[in-house]
C-alpha positions as CSV (number, residue, x, y, z in Angstrom):
1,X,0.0,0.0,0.0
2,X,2.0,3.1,-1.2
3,X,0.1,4.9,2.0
4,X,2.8,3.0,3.5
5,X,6.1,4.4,1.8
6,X,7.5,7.0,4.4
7,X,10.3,9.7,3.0
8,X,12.5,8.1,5.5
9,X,11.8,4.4,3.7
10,X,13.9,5.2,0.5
11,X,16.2,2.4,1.3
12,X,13.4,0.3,2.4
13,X,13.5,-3.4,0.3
14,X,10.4,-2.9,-0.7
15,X,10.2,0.3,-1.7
16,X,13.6,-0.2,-4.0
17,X,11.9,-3.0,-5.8
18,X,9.0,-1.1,-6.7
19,X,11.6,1.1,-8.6
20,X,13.2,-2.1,-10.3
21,X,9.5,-3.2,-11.2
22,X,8.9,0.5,-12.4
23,X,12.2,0.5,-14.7
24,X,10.9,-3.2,-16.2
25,X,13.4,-5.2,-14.2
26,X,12.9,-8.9,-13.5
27,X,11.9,-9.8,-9.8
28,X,12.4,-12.5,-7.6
29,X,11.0,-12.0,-3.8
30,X,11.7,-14.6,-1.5
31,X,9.1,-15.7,1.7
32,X,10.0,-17.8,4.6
33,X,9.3,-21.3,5.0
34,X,5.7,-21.4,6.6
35,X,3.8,-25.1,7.6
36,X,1.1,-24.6,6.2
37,X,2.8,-23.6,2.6
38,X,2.2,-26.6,-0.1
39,X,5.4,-27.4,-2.4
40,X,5.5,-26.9,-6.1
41,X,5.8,-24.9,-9.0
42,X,2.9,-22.6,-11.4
43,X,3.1,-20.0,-13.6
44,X,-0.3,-17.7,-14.6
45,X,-0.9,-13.8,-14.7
46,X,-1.1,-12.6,-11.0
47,X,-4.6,-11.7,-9.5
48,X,-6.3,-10.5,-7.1
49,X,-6.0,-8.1,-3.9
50,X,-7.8,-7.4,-0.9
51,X,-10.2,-10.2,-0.1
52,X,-13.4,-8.8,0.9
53,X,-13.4,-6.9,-2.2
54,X,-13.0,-10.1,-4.4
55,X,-15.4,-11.9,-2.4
56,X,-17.9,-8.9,-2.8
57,X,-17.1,-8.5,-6.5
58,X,-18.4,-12.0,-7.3
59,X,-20.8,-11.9,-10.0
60,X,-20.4,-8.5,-10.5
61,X,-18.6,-7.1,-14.2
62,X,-15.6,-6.6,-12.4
63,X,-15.3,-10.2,-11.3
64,X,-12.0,-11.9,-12.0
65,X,-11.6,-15.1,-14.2
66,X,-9.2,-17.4,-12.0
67,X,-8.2,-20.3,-15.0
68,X,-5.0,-20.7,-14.7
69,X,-4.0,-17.5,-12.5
70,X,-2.3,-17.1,-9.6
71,X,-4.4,-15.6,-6.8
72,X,-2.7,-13.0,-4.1
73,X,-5.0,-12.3,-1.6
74,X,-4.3,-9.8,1.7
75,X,-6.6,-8.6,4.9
76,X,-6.6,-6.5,7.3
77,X,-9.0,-6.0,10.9
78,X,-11.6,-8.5,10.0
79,X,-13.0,-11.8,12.5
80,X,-11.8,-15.2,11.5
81,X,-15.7,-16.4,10.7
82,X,-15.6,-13.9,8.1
83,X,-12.8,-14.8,6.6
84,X,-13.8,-17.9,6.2
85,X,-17.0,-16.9,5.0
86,X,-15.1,-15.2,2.0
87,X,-12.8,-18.3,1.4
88,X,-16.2,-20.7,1.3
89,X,-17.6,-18.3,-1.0
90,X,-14.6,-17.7,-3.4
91,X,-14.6,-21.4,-2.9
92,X,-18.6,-22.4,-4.0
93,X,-18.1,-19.7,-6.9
94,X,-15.7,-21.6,-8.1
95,X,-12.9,-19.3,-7.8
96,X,-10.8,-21.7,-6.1
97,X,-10.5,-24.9,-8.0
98,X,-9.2,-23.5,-11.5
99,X,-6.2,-21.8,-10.1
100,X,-3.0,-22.6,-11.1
101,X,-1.5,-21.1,-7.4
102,X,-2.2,-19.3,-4.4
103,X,-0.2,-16.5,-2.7
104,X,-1.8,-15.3,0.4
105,X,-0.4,-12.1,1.9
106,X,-0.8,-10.4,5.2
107,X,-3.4,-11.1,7.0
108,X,-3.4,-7.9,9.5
109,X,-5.0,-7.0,12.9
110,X,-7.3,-10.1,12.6
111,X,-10.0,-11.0,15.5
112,X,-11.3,-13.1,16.9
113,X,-14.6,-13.7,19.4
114,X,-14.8,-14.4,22.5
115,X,-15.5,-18.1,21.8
116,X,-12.7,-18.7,19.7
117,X,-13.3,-19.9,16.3
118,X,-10.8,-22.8,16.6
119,X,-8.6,-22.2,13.3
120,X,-5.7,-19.6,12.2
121,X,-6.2,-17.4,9.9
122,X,-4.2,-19.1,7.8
123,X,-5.3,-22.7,8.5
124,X,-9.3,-20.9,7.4
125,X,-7.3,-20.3,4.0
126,X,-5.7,-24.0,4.1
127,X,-8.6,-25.8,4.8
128,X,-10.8,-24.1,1.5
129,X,-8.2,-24.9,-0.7
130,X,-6.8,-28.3,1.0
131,X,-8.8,-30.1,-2.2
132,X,-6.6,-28.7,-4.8
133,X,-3.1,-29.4,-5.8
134,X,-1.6,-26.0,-6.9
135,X,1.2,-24.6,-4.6
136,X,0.3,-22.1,-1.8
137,X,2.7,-19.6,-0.4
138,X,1.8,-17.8,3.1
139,X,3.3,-15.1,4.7
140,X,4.3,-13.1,1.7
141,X,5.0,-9.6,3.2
142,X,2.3,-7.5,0.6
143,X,-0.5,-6.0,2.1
144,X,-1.7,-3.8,4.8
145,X,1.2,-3.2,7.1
146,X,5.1,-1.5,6.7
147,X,6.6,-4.2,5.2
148,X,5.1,-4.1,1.8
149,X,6.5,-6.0,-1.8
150,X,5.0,-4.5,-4.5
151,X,3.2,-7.1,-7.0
152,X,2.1,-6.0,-10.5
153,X,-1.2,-7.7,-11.4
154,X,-2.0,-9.1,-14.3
155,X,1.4,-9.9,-15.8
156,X,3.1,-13.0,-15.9
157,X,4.5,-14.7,-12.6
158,X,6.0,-17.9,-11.5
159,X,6.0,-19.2,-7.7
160,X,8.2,-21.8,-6.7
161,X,7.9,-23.6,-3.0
162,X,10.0,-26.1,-1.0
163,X,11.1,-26.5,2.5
164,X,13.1,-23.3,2.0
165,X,9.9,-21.3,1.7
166,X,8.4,-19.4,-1.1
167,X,9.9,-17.6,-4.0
168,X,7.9,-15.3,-6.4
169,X,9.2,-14.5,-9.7
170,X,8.4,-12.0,-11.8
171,X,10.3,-11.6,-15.3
């Protein structure tokens, strides 16, 4: 979110790939090696954003086509049941099955209530997708908080995932 470049964050990682992305360079950003990640390899144009505004775009003329993309999806300050409300509805829209990957972002300042729900965020994510057998990277610092990659969407990208972690590639 360019609300969070600051004049001090010149030198910020983040902020100096934007400018590589911006002057057509190829980009590779690297994630940490997560649990819940699933191994593997996919290529597609890159899609998505914030997921309550994919969810609620559903069936609307700004809907996205997911065959054979790769889906980013980030959120920030919403309650666990909700988000997995979105995921079963991405999911029963068929959003979900004809992706070729998944690259879920920061999920910020999410709540819970008082009787817990019982799952992670990103176990809710895990467990609408656990059907399908395209790679899955968590963690990947884009989203709502400082620590921001910039991701160009709709161009081509590759993800790549091991015990290592997760590596996207764009080029």
């Amino acid at each position: 979110m360019p609300v969070n470049l600051q004049p001090e964050d010149d030198q910020q990682q983040g902020f100096l790939h934007l400018l590589e992305l911006l002057e057509g360079q190829d980009l590779t950003i690297n994630t940490p090696a997560n649990q819940l990640n699933r191994w593997g390899t996919a290529g597609g144009k890159l899609t998505g954003g914030n997921l309550s505004l994919l969810s609620s775009l559903i069936g609307t003329k700004y809907d996205f086509d997911p065959r054979g993309k790769i889906l980013f999806i980030e959120e920030v300050g919403e309650q666990l049941y909700h988000l997995d409300r979105m995921m079963q509805h991405l999911k029963l829209a068929g959003k979900l099955e004809q992706l070729s990957g998944l690259v879920v972002g920061q999920l910020t300042e999410m709540n819970d209530k008082p009787t817990p729900f019982g799952l992670s965020a990103n176990e809710i994510i895990m467990e609408a997708v656990q059907h399908y057998d395209y790679p899955v990277i968590f963690d990947f610092p884009s989203g709502h908080a400082h620590l921001n990659e910039p991701l160009l969407m709709g161009v081509q990208t590759h993800i790549q995932v091991n015990e290592k972690g997760g590596m996207l590639i764009r080029s």
